[in-house]
C-alpha positions, 0 to 999 in steps of 0.5 A, a space after each residue: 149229325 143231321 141231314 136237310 129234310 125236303 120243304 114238306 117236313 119243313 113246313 111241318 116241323 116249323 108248325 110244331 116247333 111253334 107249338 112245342 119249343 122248349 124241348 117239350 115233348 108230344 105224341 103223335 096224336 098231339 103233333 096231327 092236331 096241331 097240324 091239323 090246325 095249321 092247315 097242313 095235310 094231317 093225313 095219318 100216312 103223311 104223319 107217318 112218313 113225315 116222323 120217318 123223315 125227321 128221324 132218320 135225318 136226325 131231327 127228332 129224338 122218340 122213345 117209347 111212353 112209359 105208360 103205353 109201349 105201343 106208343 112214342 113221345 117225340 121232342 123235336 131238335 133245336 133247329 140252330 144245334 140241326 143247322 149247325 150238325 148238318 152234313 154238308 156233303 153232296 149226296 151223289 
């Protein structure tokens, strides 16, 4: 089940999608360039909050890289199957 994430995640999400569809995977640090790139705000504080966000709304899968365990590889979530899993209950 996903939940809908605020225009801000939107945004940056749909800028990653772009770059990774398919379901490949990246990092942190690939997901700051391309933000970057796009001229969004990378700041490392927004990038973190914003993969907090995606997470726990069901957006993104991470786990931790087989060479590095300090690190995480994301894939993000095929946006049709997140609409589609969305829950459609009003938060009160």
């Amino acid at each position: 089940m996903t939940k809908a994430i605020p225009k801000w995640v939107m945004q940056r999400y749909s800028v990653l999608y772009k770059k990774f569809r398919c379901g490949q995977t990246f990092t942190r640090e690939d997901a700051t360039k391309v933000i970057k790139e796009s001229g969004l705000k990378p700041e490392e504080k927004l990038t973190n909050t914003f993969f907090s966000e995606l997470s726990e709304r069901g957006w993104v899968k991470a786990e931790r890289d087989k060479k590095d365990k300090r690190k995480k590889i994301f894939k993000l979530m095929n946006p049709i199957e997140a609409i589609l899993n969305l829950d459609l209950k009003e938060d009160n």
